[in-house]
N, C-alpha and C positions, 0 to 999 in steps of 0.2 A: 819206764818199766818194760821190760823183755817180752815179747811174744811169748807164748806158750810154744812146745811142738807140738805142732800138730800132725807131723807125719817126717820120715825121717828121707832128706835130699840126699844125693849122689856128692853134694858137696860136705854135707854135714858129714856124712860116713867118712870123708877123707880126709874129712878137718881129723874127728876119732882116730881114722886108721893110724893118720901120721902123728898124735898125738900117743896114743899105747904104743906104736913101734918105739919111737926114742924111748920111750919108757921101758920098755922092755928090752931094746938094749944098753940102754944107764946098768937096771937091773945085773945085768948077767955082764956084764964090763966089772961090778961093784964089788968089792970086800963084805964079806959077812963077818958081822959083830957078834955074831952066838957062837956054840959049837954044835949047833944043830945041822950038818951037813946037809946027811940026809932029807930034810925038810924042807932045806932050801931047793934042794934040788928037783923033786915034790911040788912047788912051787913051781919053779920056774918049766917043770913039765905041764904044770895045769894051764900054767897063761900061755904058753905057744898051744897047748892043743884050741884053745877057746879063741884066742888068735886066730889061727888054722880054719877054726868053724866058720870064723868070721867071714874067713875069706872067700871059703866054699858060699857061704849064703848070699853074699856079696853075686859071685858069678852067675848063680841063679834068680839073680835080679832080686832077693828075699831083702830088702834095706835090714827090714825091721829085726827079724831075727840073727842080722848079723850085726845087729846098732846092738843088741843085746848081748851078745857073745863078746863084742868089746866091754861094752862094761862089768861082763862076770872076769876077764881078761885085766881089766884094769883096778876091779875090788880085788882080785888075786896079788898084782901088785901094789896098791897099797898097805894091805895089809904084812905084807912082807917086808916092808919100810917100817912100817911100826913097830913090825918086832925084830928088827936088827938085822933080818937077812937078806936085807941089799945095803946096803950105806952109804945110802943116796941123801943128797942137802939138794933140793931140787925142789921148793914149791908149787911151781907151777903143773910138776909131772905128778907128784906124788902130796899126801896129806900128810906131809914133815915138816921141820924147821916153823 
């Protein structure tokens, strides 16, 4: 059984960082399956700015609230795989296929 965390390392954060980057650009590489442009676009402005946050809190030694900026960063793109506007077939990065 896995450890809990209990506090978030310099390694784990870069496991994440490197982890929503490819993700984030699969995303914005990807075709979108709606005609929701707009939203995609929406999308792909929320997860770089939360990205972005990430990286500021990172620099400010903040692990924890930039462990979570990933993750608001990477529910942004999953949720945009789920509804068509990345189209990505990528399990590992995303909750598809």
């Amino acid at each position: 059984m896995a450890q809990p965390l209990r506090e978030v390392t310099r390694e784990k954060l870069a496991r994440y960082f490197s982890l929503t980057g490819e993700a984030l650009k699969m995303a914005k590489a990807s075709a979108n399956r709606t005609a929701l442009a707009s939203e995609r676009a929406d999308f792909l402005d929320m997860i770089q700015r939360y990205y972005d946050d990430a990286r500021h809190f990172e620099g400010k030694g903040d692990f924890v609230n930039a462990f979570a900026a990933l993750s608001y960063a990477h529910g942004w793109l999953d949720a945009g795989a789920r509804l068509g506007l990345f189209d990505v077939h990528d399990s590992k990065l995303f909750t598809v296929d």
